[in-house]
N, C-alpha and C positions, 0 to 999 in steps of 0.2 A: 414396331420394327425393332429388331435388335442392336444391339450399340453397334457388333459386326458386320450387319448389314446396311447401316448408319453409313456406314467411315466406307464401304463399297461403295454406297450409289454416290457418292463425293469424289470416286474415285482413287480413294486413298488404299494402299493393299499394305501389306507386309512391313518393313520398319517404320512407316509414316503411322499405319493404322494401330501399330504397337503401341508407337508414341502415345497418339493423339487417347487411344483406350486411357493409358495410366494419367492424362494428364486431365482428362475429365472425373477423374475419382475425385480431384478434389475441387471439384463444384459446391457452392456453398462457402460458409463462416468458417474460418479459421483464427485460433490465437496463434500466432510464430515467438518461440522464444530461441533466440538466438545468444549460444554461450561464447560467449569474446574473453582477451585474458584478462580485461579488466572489469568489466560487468556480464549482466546478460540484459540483451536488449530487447524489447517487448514493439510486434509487428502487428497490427491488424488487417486482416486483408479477406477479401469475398471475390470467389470463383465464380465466372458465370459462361455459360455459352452462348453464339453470338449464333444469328442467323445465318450467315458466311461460313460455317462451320469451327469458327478459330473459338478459342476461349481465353478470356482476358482477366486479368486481379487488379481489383484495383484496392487501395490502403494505404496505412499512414504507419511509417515507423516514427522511432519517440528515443533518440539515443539521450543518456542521463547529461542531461546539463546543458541541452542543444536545440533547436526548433526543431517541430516534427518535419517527416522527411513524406513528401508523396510516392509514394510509388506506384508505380502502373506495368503490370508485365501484359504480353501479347503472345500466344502461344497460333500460330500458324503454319499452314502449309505451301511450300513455293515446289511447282510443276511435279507436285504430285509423291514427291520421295522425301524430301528433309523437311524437318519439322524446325521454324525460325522462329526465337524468344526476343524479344526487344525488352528491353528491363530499364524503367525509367526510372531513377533517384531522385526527384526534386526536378532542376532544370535537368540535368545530365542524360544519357541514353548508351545503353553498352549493351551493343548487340553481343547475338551468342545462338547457337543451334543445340538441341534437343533430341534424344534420342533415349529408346527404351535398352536397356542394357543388363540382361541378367536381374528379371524383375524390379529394377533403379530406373529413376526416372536422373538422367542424367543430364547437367547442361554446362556447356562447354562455352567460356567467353573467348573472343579474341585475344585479351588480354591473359590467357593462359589458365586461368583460375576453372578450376572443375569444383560442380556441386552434386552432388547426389544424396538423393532422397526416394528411402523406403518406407513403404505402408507396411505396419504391422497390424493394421485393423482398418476399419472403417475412419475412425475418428480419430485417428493416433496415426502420425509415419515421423520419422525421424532422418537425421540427413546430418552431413559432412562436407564443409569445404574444403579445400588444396588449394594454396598456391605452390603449383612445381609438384615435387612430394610429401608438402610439409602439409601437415591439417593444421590449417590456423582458426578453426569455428566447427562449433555443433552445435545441432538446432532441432526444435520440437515442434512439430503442429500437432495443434489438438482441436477438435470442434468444440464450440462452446456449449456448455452444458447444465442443466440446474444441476446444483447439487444432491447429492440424495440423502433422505433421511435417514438418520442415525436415529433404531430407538432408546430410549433415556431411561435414569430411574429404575433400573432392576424391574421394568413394564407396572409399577407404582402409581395409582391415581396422584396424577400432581395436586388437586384441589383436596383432596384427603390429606397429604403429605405435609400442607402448609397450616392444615389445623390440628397437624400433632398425631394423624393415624393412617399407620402403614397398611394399606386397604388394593390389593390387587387390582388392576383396570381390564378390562374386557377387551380380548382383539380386535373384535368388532366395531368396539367404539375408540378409532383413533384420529387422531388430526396433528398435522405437522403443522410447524413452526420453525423458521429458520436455521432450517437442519435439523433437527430435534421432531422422532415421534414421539407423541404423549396419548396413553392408554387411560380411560377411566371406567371407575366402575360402575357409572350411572350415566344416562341421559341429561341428565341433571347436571351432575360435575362439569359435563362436558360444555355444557351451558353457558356455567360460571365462567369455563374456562376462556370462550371465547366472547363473554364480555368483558372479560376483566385479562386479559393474556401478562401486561404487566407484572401483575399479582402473581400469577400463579405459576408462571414459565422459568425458567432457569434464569439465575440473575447473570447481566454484560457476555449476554450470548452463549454460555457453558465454558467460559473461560476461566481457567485455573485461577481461584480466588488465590491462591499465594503467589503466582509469577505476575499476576494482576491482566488486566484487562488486553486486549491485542497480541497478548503472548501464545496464544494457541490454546487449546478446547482442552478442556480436562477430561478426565475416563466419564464415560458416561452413566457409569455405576456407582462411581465413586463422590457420595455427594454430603452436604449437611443443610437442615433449613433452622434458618435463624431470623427472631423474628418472624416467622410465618413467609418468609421467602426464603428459598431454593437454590444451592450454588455446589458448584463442580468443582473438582479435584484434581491434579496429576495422580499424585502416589499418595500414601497417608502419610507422610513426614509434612507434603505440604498442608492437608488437611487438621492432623496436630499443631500445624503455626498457626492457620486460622483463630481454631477451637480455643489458641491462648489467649485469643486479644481479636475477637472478630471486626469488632468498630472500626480496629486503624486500618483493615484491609478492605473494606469496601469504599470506592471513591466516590464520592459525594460533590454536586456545585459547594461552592463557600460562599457563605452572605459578604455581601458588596460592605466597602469600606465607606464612609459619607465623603463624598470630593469636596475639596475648597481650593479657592481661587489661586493659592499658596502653592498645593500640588501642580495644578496645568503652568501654571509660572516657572515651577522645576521641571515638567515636561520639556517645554518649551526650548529650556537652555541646555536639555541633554541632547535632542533631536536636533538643535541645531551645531553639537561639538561629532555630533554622525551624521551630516551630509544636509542640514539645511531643506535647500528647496528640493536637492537630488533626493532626500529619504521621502520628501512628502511626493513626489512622482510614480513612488513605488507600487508597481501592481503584482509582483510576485516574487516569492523569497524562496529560495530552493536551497537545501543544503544535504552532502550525501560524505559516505563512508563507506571504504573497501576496506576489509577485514579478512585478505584471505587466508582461507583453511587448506588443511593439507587432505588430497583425497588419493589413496596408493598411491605416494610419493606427488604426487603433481599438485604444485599450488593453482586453489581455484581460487576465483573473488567469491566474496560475499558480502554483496554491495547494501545497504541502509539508507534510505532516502527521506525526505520530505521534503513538502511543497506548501506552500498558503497562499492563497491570491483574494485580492482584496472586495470577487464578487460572495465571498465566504463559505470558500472552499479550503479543503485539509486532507490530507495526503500523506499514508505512509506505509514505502514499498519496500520490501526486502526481498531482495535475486539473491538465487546461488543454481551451480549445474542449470539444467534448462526449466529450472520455476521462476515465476514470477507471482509475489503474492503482496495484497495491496489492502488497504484498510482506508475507506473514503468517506469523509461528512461533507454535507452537500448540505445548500442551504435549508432544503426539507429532504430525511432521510441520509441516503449513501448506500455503500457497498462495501459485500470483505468479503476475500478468500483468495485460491489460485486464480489468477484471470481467466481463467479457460470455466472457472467454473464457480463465478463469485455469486454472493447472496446477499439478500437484505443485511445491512448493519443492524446491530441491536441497538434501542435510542441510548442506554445506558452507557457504550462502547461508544457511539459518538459524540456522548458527551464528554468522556473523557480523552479521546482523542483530539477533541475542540481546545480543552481546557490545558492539556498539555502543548500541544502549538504555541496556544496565544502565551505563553508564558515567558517566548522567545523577546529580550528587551527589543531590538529595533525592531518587531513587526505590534509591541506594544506602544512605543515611540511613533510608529507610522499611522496607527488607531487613536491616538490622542485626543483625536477632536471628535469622537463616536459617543454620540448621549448613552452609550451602554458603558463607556470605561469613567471611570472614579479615581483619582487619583488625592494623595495626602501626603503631606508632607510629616516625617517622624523625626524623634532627635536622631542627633549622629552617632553610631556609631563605633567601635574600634573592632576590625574584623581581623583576626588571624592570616596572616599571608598579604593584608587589604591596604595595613592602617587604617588612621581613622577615614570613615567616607560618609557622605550625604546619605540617607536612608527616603525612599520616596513609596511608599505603597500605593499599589495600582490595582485595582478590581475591572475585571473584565470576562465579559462571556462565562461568568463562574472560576474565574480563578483569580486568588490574589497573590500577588509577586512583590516580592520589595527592591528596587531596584538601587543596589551600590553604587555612590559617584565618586570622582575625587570633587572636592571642596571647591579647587582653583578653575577647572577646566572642563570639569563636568562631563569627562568622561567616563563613563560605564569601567565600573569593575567589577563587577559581577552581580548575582541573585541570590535571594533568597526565598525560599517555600517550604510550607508542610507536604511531606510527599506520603501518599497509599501507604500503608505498612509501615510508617517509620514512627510512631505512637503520636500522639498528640502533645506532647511538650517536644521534640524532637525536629529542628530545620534542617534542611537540605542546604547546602550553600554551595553556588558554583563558583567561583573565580577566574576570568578572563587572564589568559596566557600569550596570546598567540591572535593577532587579527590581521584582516584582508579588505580591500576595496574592489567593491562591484558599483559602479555604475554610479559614480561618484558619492556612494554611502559606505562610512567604517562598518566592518561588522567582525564582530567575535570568530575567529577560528579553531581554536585551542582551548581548553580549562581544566582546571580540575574542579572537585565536588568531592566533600568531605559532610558527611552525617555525622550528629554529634555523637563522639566516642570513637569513631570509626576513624583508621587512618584515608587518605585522601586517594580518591582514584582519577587516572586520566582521562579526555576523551578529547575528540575533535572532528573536523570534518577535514578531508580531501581538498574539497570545494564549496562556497556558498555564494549563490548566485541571486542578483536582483536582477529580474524584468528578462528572466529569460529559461527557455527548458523546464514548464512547468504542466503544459496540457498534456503532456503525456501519464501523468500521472494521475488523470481525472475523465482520463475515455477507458471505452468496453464498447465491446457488442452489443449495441439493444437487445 
């Protein structure tokens, strides 16, 4: 039976049946990203139709810094002519009616607020709030989707490539990989390829070995193998940085420090000069940043987040306009991409997105007691901007950090690390400016970080929050 003859034997005709057409389109998975003027806010929600004729969404929005929010709309019909939305937030409920309007699915609150939302596709509509006549939001659904593969390598046997010879691969013989097709020239190759994918695949997912790892895919043609492994490009300026000094650009774990009784003793007295028993409580550490840009004259955000919670998860999303895109290590595996259409992580990209986290001092202070972290105690000191301070090196989950105290109080002033690209004699140092308390734990808001030779640059968060607004940062669509 047809949808229009559907929506007749229900006895629905004319603006009801208009409605109720557009508002079965979107049946099924959707991601909602919703552009606010200070973030964009990432919706999950699944359309379904009921036996009763109505069709219901049910989902979870995730606003940045806040428990996730339920929502439940109900899209029905009362005596056959108006189509009635009930829209639940959490506890709350704001009724509002529904109507087809100049192919817009339109919905109208009591509260005055008008939303519309147009399909430009199957899998894509788009939509605009008012309050009054002011648009104060724009928003995207998109259906969730695998990604599609990109093919790689100027169509290049990659198992040729890594032993030094540039050997055409066969169309016929392809197989994808985390976005990435790879063509070979043999049965054989292909073989190799897929016992050994490590080896032979593009190294930290085809991400621009100079902007480093999480920073977005480099051209797909544009590549160099070193070492007998494979890595991607932006432009050639980046690929000439590489080619000068390949070793400092690819991240690597760094072998553990030997702990002694000396270091968790210094633990001890720093974790308890930031919150004691409130930092050992701590199950999640969220900190974010709006940086917004200018788009034809209008300022948008361009929000930066992370998240770590202590079943060992990691987290890091960056909104602007209506994308959301996210980078996740999960205790086995994760996910990267736009939400709408993320992928396997590369193990190599979650390693380093592990080891950049845990680098953060109180959520090393709060791992303290983890037979995976090492801690040591070094002499002290005299740091630039710092004076002299306690030096404590800390190894954990592949990363070692030296953590700046004062002598007296044993407050955190800042880190120290070897960072990707910065050469091998070369530390990163942050320095501590600016701090805030969440949930009865001090934590760093403010610093700067100076590379040696380099003048000092700023950075901070907005907000950094303990034990709260952190699952949204670590859900998807099945």
């Amino acid at each position: 039976m047809s949808l229009m003859l559907s929506l007749l034997a229900l006895g629905l005709g004319g603006q009801a049946a208009d409605t109720m057409s557009l508002v079965r389109r979107l049946e099924g998975r959707w991601v909602l990203a919703i552009e606010l003027p200070d973030q964009t806010e990432p919706v999950l929600l699944t359309y379904r139709s009921l036996r009763n004729g109505s069709v219901e969404s049910r989902g979870f929005a995730y606003p940045l810094g806040k428990a996730a929010i339920t929502v439940h709309t109900t899209f029905v019909v009362q005596n056959g002519k108006v189509v009635v939305t009930e829209i639940h937030h959490g506890p709350g409920s704001k009724p509002a009616s529904a109507r087809a309007e100049g192919g817009k699915l339109v919905t109208e609150y009591e509260s005055g607020v008008r939303d519309e939302l147009t399909f430009l596709s199957r899998d894509l509509a788009t939509g605009r709030v008012l309050a009054g006549n002011k648009e104060v939001a724009r928003y995207a659904l998109r259906r969730p989707a695998k990604p599609a593969s990109v093919p790689v390598l100027g169509g290049l046997d990659p198992v040729s490539l890594g032993e030094g010879d540039l050997t055409k691969g066969d169309p016929a013989l392809r197989f994808s990989l985390e976005g990435w097709e790879y063509r070979f020239a043999s049965s054989k190759n292909l073989a190799a390829f897929r016992h050994d994918p490590e080896r032979y695949k593009v190294q930290f997912g085809g991400a621009c070995m100079n902007m480093g790892p999480l920073s977005g895919r480099g051209s797909p043609d544009l590549f160099h193998t070193y070492k007998g492994r494979t890595y991607l490009f932006a432009s050639e300026t980046c690929r000439n940085r590489f080619l000068a000094a390949p070793d400092d650009y690819i991240d690597r774990a760094e072998q553990p420090v030997k702990g002694t009784a000396a270091g968790r003793e210094r633990l001890d007295k720093l974790a308890a000069a930031h919150g004691g028993a409130s930092l050992d409580k701590m199950r999640t550490l969220v900190w974010h940043r709006n940086q917004p840009f200018d788009s034809k004259g209008v300022k948008k955000p361009y929000v930066t987040a992370f998240a770590l919670d202590m079943a060992g998860r990691y987290a890091d999303r960056q909104t602007w306009d209506d994308q959301v895109h996210v980078s996740v290590a999960l205790p086995k595996g994760g996910f990267i991409g736009r939400l709408d259409q993320v992928g396997r992580i590369d193990e190599q990209e979650r390693g380093f997105l592990i080891r950049r986290s845990v680098r953060h001092p109180i959520w090393l202070l709060r791992n303290r007691h983890s037979p995976k972290l090492a801690a040591s105690v070094l002499p002290s000191v005299d740091v630039p901007g710092a004076g002299k301070c306690d030096a404590t090196q800390v190894s954990y989950l592949g990363a070692n950090t030296i953590l700046l105290s004062d002598p007296s109080t044993h407050e955190l002033r800042g880190i120290q690390h070897f960072g990707r690209g910065l050469g091998a004699k070369k530390l990163q140092t942050r320095l501590y400016t600016d701090w805030t308390e969440s949930a009865g734990v001090k934590l760093p808001r403010a610093w700067t970080v100076t590379m040696e030779g380099n003048a000092p640059a700023t950075g901070g968060a907005d907000q950094v929050l303990v034990n709260v607004g952190a699952e949204g940062f670590f859900a998807r669509h099945p």
